[in-house]
C-alpha positions, 0 to 999 in steps of 0.5 A: 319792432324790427331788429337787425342781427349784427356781431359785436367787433370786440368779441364776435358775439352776436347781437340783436339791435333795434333798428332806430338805435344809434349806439349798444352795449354788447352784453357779453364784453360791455363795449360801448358800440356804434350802431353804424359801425357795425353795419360797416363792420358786417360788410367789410370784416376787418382782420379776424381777432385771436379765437377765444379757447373755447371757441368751438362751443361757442360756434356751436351755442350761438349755432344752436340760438340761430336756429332757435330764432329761425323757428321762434320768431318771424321775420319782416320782407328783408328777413329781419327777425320780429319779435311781437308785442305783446300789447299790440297783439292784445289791442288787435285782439279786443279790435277783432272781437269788437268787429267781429261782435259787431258783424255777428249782431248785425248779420242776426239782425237781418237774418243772414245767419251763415254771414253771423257763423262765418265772423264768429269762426273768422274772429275767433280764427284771428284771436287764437292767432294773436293769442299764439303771437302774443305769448312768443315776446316773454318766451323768446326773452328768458331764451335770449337771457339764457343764452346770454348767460351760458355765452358769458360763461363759455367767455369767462372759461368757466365751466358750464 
């Protein structure tokens, strides 16, 4: 799924919407928000709001997820972030296995045995692969549910 990394107009937090969603509720103020309106917003900033006391750390927090998401999480042609589904990548893996299964069988039935060894590593290759892929989805969502939950605590002013 591709997601957009926009910020919220309300409380400059920032947020990561799906691109087929129309509307959003910011999870750090609960503002309802236009998906499109934030699109205009990113583009065109409007006057900036009155900075939050605490401000620093929270530059500094959401500093620190962005670099987290640029080393989690791959991104699309237009650089947009995409986080694996998990059940994807495990039906690309039973595919694989089958193919590759289906290759070896063959190969060894005509005696082309480099062909057999060469699909067995091949598949085992694109496997391990998803494998890795499969497990970033659960990871990077308790990281984002982290974040989340210090950045409201940052915005509260609450100690953390």
């Amino acid at each position: 799924m591709r997601y957009l990394a926009l910020t919220c107009s309300q409380c400059s937090a920032p947020l990561e919407v799906a691109v087929d969603q129309e509307q959003i509720s910011c999870a750090y103020c609960g503002s309802m928000l236009l998906v499109s309106h934030l699109h205009r917003s990113a583009a065109t900033p409007d006057e900036k709001p009155h900075p939050h006391p605490r401000q620093s750390e929270i530059n500094q927090l959401d500093a620190e997820w962005e670099t987290y998401r640029k080393q989690s999480l791959p991104t699309n042609s237009l650089g947009e972030y995409v986080i694996p589904d998990p059940s994807s990548c495990l039906a690309a893996m039973w595919m694989t296995g089958i193919i590759g299964g289906i290759v070896t069988v063959v190969s060894f039935g005509v005696r082309a045995w480099p062909i057999a060894g060469l699909a067995v590593i091949v598949s085992a290759g694109i496997i391990a692969v998803l494998w890795k892929q499969s497990k970033i989805a659960p990871v990077y969502e308790r990281s984002l549910r982290n974040y989340q939950s210090l950045r409201l605590q940052l915005m509260d002013d609450s100690p953390v």
